[in-house]
N, C-alpha and C positions, 0 to 999 in steps of 0.2 A: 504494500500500500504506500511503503513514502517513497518509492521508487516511484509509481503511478501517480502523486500527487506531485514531485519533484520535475514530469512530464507535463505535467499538464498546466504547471505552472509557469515553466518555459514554452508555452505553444503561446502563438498568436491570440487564441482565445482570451486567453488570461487575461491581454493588456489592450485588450481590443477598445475603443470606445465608439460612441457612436458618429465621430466625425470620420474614421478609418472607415464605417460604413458606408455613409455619403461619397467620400472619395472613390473608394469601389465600385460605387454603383453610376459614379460622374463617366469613370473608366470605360464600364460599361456599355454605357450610351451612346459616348465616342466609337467603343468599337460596332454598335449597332449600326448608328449611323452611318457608318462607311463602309459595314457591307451590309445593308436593304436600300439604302438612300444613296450611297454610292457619292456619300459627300466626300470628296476631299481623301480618297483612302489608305491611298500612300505615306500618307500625314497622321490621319486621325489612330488607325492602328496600330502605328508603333506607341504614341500619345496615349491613348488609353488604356493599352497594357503597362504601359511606364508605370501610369498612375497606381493602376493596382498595386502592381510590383513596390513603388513607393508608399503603399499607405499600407503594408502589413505589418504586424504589432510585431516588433523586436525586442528581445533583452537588450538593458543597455550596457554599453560596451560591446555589442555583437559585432559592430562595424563594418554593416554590408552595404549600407546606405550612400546616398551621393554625395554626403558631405560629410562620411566616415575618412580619415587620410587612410589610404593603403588599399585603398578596397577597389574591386574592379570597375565598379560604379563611379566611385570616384576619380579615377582617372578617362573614363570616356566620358563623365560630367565637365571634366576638364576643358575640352572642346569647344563646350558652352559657356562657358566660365571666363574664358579667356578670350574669348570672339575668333575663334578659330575656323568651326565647320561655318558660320555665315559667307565667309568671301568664297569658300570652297564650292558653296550652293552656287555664290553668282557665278564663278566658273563654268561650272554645268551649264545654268541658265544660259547663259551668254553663248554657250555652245549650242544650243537647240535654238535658238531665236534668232528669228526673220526681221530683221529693220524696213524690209521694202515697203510695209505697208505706212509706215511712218515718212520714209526718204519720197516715198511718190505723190505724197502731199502733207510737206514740212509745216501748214499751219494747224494741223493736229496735235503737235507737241505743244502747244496754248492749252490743248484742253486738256493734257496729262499735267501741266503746272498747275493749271488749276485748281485739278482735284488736291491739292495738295494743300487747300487752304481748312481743310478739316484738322489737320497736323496745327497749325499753329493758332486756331481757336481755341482748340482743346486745350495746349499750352495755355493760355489765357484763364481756360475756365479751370482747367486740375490746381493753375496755382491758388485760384480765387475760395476752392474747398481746403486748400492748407495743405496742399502737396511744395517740397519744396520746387524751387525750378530745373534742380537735375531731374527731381522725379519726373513731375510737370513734363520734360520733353520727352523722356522714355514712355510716360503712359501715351502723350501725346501724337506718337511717329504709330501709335495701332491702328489710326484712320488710312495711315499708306493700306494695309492689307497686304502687306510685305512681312513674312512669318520672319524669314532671315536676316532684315533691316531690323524688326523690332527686337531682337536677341543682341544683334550686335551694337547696338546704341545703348538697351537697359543695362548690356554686363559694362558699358564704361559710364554710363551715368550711376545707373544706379542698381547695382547689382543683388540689393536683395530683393528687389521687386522683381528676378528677372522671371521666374519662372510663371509669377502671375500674367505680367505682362507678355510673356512665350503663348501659354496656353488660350489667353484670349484674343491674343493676334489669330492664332490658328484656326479658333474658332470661328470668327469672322471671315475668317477664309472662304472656310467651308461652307458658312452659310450665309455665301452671295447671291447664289439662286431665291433667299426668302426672303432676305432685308432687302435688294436692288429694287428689283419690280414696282413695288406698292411705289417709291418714290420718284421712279420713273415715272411711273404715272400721272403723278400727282402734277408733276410740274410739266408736262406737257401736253398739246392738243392732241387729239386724234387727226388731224390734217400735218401736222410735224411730225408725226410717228409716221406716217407713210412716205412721206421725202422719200426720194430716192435719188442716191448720190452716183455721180458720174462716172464711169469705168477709172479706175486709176492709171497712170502711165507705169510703163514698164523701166523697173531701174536695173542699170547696167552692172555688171561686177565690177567694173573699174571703181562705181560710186559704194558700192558694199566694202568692197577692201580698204575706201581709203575714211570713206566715216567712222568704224571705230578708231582709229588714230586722231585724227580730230578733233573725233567726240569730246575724247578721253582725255585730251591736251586743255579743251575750252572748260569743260565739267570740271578738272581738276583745279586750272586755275580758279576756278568761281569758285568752290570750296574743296580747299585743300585735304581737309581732313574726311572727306569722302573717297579717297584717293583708293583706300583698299578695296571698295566695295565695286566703286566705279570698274576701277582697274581690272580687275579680276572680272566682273561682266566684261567689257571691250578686250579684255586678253581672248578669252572663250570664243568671244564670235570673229574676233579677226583670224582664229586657227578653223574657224568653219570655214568664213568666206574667202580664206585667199588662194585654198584648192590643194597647197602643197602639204598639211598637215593634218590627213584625215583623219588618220588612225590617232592621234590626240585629239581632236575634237571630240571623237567618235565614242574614246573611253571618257573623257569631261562629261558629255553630255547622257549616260550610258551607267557603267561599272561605278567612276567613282559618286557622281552625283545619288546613284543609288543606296551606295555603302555611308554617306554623310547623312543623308535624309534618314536612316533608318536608327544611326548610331545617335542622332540630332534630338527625335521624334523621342525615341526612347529614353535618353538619359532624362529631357526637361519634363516629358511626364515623370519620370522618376523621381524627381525634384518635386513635385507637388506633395509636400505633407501637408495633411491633417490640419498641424498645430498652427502652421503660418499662415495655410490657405484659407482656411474658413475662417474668414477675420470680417468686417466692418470695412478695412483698407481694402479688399480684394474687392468686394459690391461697388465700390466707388468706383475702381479701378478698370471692371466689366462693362460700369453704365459709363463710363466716361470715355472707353473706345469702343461703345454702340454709336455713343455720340458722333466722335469722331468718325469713324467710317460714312455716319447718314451725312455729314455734312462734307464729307469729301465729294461723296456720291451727288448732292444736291448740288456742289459749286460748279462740277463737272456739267450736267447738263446747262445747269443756267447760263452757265460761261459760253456754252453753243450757243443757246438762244441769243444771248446776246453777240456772237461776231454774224450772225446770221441779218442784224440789222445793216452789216455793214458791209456785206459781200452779195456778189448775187447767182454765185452757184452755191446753194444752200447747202447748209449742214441739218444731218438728222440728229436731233438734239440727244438722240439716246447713247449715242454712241460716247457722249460726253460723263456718262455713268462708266466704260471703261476707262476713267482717267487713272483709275486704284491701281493699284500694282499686282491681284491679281490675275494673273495671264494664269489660262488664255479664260479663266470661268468668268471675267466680268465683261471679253469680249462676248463668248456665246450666252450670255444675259442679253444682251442687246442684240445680238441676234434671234434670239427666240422672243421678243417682244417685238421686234419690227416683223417678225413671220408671223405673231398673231395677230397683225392689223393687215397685211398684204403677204401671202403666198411666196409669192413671186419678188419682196423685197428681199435683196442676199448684202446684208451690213457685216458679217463677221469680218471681211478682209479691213474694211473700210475702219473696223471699232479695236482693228487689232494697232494701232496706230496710235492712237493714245493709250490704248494697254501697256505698250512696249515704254512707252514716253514716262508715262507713271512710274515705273521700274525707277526709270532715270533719275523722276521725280523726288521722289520717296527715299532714293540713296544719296543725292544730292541734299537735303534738308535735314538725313538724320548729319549728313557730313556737320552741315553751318549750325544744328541745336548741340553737335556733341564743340565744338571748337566755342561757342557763347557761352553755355553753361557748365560746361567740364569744372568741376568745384565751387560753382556758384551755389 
């Protein structure tokens, strides 16, 4: 019997409380959602088995956990910790990503800065609830809708927020398809949702090979301290586009981006205990990049509607909802809202263009809030 009692006092049970519950079953949900709903799944299932895996009741001193030193956890938490797999993501990305539809009509990158003005309201409004202003830009950069931006900003601003701050970026990810729509709607006609915008020109590989270089020269000067994220995108897609370096784009975009995503997903759900998570600070944290995300989403269209007074090959104001930086789920948002008013309306190429542009966005702003506030 005190052998059986001596077990049973070292099992999870023992120490279990009811927030390890909740956490478990937040786990859960993630992994439901990403395989019935098919949100996000790459993402959400390592995320929500992390979370499990993070919320089971340990002896203390067991030190298996991600913020145990020595533990195997601990060292692939490292990653996150240190801002390491974020540039490694934009690598990949930068390898799988098309600029043409951005380079074939250059004043679409207007509406991917746009969306970016959810980023720094938020700013405004996190520090007005008594976040400080490093926190304030960390919470603030989860209106991008950029999982990878918002990890590598929180771990240099404000690193203990970062796992809340991970998990509700990702959430909002994922669930672009439910928050876009309603707001799309709201702020546009039904005679604006059917636009239909002009075939795009055809860009040449000479103009692919030499805009990331460019790019990458003008974005860095405008903010320096964006340089790793930047970088690392326009490295990836210059080894796509310039024909001679497939077999490295091929494993960027492939092999490694797969093995970061999955080591990435896993360790910061891993990170989500219990004790920090279920706080008062996390609620604030949740509402205040729902916030931000609707208001990136709303600047994005409005900001069409308005160049639209001043041009006269019109813009379809939805496409201005892909300003966020998730590629490609906030361009086929706008696609599948312009095929529910017209059939025959085909926006995905046209909405992939500030999609790409957001990217830019969103990694250039966390650049100028980590260089302004860095110890503020």
């Amino acid at each position: 019997m005190t052998i059986l009692y001596d077990f049973l006092s070292a099992s999870g049970l023992a120490s279990a409380t009811w927030g390890h519950g909740v956490m478990i079953l937040i786990g859960m949900v993630m992994i439901v959602l990403a395989i019935v709903r098919r949100y996000e799944p790459l993402l959400l299932v390592p995320i929500g088995f992390g979370i499990m895996l993070g919320n089971i009741p340990m002896m203390e001193g067991d030190g298996h956990g991600v913020y145990d030193e020595g533990s195997v956890l601990y060292y692939i938490y490292f990653g996150v910790r240190e801002g390491i797999f974020p540039p490694l993501i934009f690598l990949g990305i930068g390898a799988m990503t098309d600029f043409s539809a951005m380079l074939s009509n250059p004043r679409l990158v207007l509406l991917g800065a746009a969306a970016q003005i959810g980023i720094f309201l938020t700013l405004l409004g996190a520090m007005a609830v008594g976040f400080t202003p490093a926190e304030s830009g960390a919470i603030a950069i989860i209106g991008g809708a950029d999982g990878p931006t918002a990890i590598f900003l929180s771990s240099k601003l404000a690193p203990h927020l970062l796992s809340m701050i991970a998990i509700a970026s990702y959430s909002y990810m994922a669930l672009v398809p439910i928050i876009q729509p309603p707001i799309m709607r709201l702020f546009t006609t039904r005679e604006e949702r059917l636009i239909r915008m002009a075939s795009p020109r055809t860009v040449s590989q000479r103009e692919k090979i030499i805009f990331p270089i460019v790019a990458f020269i003008i974005a860095a000067m405008i903010a320096p301290d964006s340089v790793v994220l930047v970088g690392m995108l326009f490295f990836g897609n210059l080894l796509k586009e310039c024909g001679v370096t497939e077999r490295l784009a091929n494993t960027a975009r492939t092999s490694m981006i797969d093995i970061v995503t999955i080591l990435l997903g896993f360790s910061v759900g891993a990170s989500t205990q219990a004790e920090a998570f279920l706080s008062l600070e996390s609620l604030f944290i949740f509402a205040l990049g729902v916030v931000s995300f609707c208001i990136a989403t709303s600047g994005g269209v409005l900001f069409a509607k308005f160049m639209n007074l001043f041009v006269k090959d019109k813009i379809n104001p939805l496409i201005g909802a892909a300003g966020v930086s998730a590629v490609p789920m906030a361009a086929r948002v706008a696609q599948v809202e312009a095929h529910r008013e017209d059939p025959r309306n085909f926006l995905l190429f046209h909405a992939m263009g500030p999609n790409v542009a957001g990217v830019l966005g969103s990694a250039i702003a966390a650049g100028i809030l980590w260089s302004v506030l860095v110890g503020v």
